[in-house]
PyMOL Python script that loads the backbone (N, CA, C, O; Angstrom):
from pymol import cmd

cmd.read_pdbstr("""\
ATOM      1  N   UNK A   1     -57.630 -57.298  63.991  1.00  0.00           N
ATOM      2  CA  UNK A   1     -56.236 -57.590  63.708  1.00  0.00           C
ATOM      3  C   UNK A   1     -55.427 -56.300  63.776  1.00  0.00           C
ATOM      4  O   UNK A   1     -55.859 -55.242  63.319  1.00  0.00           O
ATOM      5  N   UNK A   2     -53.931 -56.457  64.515  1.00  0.00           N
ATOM      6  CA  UNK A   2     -53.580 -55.286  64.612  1.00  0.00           C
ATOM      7  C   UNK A   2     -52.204 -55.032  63.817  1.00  0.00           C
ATOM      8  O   UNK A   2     -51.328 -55.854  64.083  1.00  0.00           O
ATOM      9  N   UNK A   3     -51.837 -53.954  62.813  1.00  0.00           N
ATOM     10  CA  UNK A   3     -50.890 -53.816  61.739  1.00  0.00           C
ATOM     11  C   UNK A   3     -49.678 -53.854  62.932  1.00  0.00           C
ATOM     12  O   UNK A   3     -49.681 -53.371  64.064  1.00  0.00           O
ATOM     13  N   UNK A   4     -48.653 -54.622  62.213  1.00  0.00           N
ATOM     14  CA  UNK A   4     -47.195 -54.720  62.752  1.00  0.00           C
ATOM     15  C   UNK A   4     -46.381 -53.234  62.284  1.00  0.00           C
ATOM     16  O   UNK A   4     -46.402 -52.522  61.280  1.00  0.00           O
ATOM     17  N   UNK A   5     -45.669 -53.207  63.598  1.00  0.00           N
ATOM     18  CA  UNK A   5     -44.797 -52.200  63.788  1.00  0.00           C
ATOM     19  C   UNK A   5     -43.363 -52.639  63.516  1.00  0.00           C
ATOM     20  O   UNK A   5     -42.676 -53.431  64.160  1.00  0.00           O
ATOM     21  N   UNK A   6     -43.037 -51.883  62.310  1.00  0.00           N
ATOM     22  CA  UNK A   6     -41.158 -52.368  62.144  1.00  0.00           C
ATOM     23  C   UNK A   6     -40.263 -50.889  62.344  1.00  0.00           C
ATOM     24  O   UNK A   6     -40.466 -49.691  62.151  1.00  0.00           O
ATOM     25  N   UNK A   7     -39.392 -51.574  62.743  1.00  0.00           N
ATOM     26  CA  UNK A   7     -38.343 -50.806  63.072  1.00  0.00           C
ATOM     27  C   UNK A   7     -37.461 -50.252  62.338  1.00  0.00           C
ATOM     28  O   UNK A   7     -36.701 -51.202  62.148  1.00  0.00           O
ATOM     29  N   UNK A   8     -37.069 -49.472  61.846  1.00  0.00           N
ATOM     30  CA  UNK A   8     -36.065 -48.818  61.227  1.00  0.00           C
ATOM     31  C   UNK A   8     -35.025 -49.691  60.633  1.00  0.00           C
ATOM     32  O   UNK A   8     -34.522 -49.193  59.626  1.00  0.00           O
ATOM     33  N   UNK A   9     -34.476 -51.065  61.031  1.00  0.00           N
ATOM     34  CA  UNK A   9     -33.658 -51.709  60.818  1.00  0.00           C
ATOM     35  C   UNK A   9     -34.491 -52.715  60.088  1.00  0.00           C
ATOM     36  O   UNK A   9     -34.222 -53.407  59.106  1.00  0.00           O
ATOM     37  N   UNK A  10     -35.377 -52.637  60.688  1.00  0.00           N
ATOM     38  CA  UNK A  10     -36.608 -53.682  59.784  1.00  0.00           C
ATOM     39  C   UNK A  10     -36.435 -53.595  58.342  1.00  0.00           C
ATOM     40  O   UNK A  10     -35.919 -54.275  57.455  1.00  0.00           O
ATOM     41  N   UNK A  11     -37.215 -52.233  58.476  1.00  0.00           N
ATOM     42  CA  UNK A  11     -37.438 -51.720  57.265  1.00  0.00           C
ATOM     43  C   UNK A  11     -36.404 -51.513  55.931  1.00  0.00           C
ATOM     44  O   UNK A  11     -36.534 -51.749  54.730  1.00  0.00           O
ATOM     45  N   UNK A  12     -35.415 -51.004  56.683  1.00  0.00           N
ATOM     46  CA  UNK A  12     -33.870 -50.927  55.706  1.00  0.00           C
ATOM     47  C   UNK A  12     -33.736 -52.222  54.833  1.00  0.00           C
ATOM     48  O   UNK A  12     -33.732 -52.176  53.602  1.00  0.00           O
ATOM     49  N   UNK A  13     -33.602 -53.642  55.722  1.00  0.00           N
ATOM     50  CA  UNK A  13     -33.675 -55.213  55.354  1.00  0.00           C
ATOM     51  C   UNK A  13     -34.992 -55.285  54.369  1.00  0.00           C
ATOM     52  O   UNK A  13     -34.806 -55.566  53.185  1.00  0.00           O
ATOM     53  N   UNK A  14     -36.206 -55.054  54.812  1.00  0.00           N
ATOM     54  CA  UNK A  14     -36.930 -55.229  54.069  1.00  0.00           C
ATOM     55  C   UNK A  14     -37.163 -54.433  52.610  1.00  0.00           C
ATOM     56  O   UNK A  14     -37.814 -54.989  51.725  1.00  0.00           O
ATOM     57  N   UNK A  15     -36.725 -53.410  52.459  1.00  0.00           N
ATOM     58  CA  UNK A  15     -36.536 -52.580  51.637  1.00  0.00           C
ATOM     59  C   UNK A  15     -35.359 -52.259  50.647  1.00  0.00           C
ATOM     60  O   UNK A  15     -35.373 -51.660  49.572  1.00  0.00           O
ATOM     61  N   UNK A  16     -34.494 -52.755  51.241  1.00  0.00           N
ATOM     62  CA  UNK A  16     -32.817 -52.568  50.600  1.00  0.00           C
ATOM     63  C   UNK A  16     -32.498 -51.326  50.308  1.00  0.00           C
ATOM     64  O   UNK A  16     -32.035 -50.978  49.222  1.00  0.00           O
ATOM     65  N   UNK A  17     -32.734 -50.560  51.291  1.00  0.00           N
ATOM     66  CA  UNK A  17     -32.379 -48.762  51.237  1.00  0.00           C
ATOM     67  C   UNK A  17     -31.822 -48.267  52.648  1.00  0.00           C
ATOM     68  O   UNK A  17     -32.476 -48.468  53.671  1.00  0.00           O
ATOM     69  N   UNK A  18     -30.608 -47.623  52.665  1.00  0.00           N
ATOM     70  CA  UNK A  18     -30.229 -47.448  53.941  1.00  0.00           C
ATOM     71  C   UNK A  18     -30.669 -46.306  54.313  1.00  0.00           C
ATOM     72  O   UNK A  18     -31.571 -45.823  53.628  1.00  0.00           O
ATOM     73  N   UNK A  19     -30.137 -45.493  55.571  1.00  0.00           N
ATOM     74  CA  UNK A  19     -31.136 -45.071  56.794  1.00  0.00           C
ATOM     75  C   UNK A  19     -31.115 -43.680  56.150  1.00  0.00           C
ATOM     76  O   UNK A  19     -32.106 -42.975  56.340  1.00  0.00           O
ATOM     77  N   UNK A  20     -30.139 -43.216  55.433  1.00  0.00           N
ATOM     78  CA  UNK A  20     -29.923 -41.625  54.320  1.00  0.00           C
ATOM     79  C   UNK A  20     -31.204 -41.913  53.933  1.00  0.00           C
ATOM     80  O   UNK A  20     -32.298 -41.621  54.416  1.00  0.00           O
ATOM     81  N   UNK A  21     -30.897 -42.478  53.065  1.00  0.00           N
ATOM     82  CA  UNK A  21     -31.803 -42.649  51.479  1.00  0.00           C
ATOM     83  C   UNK A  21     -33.272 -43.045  52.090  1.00  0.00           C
ATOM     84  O   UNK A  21     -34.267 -42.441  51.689  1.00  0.00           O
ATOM     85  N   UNK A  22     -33.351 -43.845  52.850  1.00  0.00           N
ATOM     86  CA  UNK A  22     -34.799 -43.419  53.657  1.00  0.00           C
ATOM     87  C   UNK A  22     -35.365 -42.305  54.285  1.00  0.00           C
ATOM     88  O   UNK A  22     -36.586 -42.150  54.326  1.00  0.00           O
ATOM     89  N   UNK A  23     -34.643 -41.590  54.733  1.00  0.00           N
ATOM     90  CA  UNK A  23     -34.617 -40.195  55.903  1.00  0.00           C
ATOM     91  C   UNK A  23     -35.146 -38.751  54.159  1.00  0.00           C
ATOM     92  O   UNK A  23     -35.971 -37.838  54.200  1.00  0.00           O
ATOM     93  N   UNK A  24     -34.354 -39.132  53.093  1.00  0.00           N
ATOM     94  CA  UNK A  24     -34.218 -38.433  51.937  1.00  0.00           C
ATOM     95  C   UNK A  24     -35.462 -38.675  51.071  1.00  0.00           C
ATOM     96  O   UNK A  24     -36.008 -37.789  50.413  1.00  0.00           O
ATOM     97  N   UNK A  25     -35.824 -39.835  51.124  1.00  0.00           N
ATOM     98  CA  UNK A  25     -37.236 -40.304  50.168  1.00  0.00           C
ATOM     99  C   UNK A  25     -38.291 -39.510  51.090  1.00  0.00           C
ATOM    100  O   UNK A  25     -39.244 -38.970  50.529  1.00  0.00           O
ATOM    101  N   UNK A  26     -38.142 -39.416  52.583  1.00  0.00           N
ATOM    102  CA  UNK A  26     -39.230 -39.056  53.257  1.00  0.00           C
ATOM    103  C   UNK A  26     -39.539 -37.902  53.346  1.00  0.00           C
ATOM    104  O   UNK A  26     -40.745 -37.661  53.401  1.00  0.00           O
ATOM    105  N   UNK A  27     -38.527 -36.720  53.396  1.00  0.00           N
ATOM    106  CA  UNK A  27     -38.101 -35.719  53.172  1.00  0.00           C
ATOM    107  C   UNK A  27     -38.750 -35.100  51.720  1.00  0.00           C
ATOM    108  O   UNK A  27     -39.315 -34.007  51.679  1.00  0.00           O
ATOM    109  N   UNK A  28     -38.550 -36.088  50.404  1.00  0.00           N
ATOM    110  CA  UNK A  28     -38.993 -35.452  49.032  1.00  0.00           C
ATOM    111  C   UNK A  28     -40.684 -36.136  49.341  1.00  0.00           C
ATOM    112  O   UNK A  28     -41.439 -35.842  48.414  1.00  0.00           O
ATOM    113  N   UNK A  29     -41.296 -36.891  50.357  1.00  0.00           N
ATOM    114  CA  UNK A  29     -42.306 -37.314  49.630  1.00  0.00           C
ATOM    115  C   UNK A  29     -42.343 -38.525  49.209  1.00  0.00           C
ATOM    116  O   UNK A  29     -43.388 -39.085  49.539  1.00  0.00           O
ATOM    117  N   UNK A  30     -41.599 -39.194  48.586  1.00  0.00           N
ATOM    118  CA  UNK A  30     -41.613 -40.810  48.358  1.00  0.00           C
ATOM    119  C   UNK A  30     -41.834 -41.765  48.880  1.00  0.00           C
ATOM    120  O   UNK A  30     -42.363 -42.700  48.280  1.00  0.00           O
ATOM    121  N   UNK A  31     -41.529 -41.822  50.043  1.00  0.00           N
ATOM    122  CA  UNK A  31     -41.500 -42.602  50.885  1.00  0.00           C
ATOM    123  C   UNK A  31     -42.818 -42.716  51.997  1.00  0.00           C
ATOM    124  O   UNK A  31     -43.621 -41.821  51.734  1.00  0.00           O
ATOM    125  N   UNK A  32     -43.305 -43.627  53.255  1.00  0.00           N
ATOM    126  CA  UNK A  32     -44.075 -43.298  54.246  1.00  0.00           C
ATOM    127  C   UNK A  32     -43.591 -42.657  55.092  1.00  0.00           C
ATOM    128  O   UNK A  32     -42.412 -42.720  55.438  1.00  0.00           O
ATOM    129  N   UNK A  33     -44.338 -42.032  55.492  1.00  0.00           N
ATOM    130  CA  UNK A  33     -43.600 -41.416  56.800  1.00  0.00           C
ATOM    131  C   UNK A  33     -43.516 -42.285  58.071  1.00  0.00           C
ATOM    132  O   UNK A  33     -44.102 -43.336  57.810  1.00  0.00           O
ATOM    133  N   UNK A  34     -43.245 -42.297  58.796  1.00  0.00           N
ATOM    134  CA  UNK A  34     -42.814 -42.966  59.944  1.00  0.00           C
ATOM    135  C   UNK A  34     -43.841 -42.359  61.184  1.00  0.00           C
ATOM    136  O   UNK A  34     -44.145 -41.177  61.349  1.00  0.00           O
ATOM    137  N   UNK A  35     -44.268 -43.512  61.983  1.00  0.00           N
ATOM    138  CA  UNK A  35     -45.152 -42.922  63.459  1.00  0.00           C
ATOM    139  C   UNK A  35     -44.086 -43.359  64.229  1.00  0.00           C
ATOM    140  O   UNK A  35     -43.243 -44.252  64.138  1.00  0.00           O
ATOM    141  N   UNK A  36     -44.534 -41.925  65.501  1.00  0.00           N
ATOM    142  CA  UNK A  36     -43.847 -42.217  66.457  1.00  0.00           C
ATOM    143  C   UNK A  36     -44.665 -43.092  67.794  1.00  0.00           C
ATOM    144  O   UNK A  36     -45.729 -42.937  68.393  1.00  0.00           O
ATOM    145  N   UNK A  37     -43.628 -43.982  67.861  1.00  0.00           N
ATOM    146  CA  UNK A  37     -44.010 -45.042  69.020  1.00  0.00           C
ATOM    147  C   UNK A  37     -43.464 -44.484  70.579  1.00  0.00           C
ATOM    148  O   UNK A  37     -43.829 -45.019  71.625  1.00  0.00           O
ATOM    149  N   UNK A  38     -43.029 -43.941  70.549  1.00  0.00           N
ATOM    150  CA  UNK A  38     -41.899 -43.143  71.863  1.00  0.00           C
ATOM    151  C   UNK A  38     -41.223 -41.963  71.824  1.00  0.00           C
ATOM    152  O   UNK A  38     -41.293 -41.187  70.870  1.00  0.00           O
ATOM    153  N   UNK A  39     -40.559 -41.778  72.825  1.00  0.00           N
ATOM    154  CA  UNK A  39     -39.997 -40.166  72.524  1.00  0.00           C
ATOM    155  C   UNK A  39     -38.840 -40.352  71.643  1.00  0.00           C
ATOM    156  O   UNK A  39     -38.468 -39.377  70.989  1.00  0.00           O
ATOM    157  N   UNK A  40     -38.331 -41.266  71.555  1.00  0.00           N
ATOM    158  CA  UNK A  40     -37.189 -41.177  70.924  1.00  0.00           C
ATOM    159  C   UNK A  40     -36.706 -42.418  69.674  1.00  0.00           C
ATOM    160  O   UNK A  40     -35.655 -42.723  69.112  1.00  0.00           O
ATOM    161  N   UNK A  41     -38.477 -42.998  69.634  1.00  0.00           N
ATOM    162  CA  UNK A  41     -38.507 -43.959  68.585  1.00  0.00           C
ATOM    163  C   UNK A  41     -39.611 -43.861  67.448  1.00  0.00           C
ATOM    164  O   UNK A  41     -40.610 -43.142  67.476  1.00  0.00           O
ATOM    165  N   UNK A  42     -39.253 -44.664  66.523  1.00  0.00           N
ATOM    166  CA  UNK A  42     -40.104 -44.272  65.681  1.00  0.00           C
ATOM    167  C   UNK A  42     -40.072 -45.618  64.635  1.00  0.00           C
ATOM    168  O   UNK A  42     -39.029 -46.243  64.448  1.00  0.00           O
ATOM    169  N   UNK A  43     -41.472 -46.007  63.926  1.00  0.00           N
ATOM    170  CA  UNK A  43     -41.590 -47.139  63.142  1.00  0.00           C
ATOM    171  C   UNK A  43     -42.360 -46.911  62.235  1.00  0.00           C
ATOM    172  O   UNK A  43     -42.780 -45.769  62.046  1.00  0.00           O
ATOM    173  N   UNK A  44     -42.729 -47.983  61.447  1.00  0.00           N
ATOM    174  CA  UNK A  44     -43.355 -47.777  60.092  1.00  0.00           C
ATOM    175  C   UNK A  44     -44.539 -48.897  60.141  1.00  0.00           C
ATOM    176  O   UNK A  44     -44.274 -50.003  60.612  1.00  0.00           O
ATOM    177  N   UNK A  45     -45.823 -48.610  59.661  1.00  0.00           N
ATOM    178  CA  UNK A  45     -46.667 -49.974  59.532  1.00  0.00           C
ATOM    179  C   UNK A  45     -46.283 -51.286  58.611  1.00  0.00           C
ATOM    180  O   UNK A  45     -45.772 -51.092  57.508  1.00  0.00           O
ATOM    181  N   UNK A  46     -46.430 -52.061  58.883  1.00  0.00           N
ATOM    182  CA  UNK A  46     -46.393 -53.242  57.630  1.00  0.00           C
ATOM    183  C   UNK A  46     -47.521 -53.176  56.519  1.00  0.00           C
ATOM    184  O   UNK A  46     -47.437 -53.526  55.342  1.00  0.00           O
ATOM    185  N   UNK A  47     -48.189 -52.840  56.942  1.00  0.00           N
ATOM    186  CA  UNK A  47     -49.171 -52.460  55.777  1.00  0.00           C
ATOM    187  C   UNK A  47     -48.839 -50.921  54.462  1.00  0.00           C
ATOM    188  O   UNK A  47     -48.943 -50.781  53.243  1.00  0.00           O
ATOM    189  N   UNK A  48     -48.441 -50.105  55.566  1.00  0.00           N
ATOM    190  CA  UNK A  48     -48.009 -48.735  54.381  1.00  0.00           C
ATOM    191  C   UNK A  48     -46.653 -49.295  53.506  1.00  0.00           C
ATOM    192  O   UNK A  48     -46.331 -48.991  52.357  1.00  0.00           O
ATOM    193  N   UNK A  49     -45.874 -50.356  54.598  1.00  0.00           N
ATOM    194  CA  UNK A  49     -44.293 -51.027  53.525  1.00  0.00           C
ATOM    195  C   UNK A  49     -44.691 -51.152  52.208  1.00  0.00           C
ATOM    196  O   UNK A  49     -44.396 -50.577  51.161  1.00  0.00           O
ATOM    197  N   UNK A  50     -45.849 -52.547  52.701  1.00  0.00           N
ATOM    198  CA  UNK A  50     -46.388 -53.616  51.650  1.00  0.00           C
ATOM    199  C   UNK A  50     -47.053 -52.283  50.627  1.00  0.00           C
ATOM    200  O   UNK A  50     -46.374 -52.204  49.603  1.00  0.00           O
ATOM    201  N   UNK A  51     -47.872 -51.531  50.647  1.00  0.00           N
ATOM    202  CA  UNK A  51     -48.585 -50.809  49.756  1.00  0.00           C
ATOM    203  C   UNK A  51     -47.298 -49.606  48.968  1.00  0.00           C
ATOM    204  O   UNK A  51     -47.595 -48.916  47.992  1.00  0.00           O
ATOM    205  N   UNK A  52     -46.242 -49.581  49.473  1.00  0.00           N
ATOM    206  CA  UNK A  52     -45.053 -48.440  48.715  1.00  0.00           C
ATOM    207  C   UNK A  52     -44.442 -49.491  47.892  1.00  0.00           C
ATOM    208  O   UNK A  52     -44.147 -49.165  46.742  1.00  0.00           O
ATOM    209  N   UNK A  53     -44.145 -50.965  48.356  1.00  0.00           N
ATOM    210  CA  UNK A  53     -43.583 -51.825  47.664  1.00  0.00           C
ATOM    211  C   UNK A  53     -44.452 -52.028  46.640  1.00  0.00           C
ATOM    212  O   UNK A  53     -44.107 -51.666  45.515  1.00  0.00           O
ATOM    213  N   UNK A  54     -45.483 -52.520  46.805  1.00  0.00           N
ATOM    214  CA  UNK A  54     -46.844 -52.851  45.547  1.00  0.00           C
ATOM    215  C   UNK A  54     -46.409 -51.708  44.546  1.00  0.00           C
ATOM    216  O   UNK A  54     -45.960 -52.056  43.454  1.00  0.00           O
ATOM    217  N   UNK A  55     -46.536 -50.076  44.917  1.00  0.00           N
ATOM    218  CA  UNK A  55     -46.736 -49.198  43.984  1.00  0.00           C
ATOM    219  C   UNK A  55     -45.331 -49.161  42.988  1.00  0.00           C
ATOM    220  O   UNK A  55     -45.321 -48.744  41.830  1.00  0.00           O
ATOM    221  N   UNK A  56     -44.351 -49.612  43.613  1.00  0.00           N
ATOM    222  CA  UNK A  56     -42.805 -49.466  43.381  1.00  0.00           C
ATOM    223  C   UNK A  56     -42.787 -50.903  42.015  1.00  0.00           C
ATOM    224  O   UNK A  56     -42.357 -50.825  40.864  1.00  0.00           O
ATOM    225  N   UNK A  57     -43.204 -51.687  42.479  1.00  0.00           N
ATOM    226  CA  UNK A  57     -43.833 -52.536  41.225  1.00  0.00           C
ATOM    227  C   UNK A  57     -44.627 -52.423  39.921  1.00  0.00           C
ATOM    228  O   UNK A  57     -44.521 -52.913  38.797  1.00  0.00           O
ATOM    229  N   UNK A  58     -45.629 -51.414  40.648  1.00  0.00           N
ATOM    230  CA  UNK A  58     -46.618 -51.599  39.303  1.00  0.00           C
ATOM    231  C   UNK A  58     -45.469 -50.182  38.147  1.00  0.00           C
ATOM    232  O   UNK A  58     -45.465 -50.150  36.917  1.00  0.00           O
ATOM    233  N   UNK A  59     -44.811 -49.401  38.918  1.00  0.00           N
ATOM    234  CA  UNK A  59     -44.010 -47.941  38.141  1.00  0.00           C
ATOM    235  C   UNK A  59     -43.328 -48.861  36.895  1.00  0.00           C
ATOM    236  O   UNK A  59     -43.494 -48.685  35.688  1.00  0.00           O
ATOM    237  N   UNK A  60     -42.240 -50.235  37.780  1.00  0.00           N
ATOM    238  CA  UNK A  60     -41.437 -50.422  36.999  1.00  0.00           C
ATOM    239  C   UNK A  60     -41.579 -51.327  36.113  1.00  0.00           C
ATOM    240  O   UNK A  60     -40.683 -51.648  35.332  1.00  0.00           O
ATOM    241  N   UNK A  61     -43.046 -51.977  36.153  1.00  0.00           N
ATOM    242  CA  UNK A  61     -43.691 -52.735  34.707  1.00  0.00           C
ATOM    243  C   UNK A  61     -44.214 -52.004  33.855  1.00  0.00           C
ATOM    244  O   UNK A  61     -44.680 -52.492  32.825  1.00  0.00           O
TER     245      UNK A  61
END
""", "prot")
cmd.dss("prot")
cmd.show_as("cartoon", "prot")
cmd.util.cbc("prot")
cmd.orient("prot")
């Protein structure tokens, strides 16, 4: 099975954080980092989302 690739716009929707505040979490560390798919693109796994979201859960219980 092969992990889905989202897009930057994906991710924003799925996340509710715009493209700063993503670029800024990644920057301090918080965030995943992003692979590059192309020279001038770049995405995130669905699996590293799902596992930052999980952890972002267990902080705020």
């Amino acid at each position: 099975m092969t992990d889905k690739i989202l897009r930057r716009t994906q991710v924003e929707e799925r996340v509710g954080l715009s493209r700063s505040t993503l670029y800024a979490m990644i920057a301090e560390g918080t965030f995943p980092k992003p692979i590059r798919i192309g020279k001038r693109a770049v995405g995130w796994t669905e699996t590293s989302l799902t596992a930052w979201l999980k952890s972002k859960q267990v902080d705020a219980a």
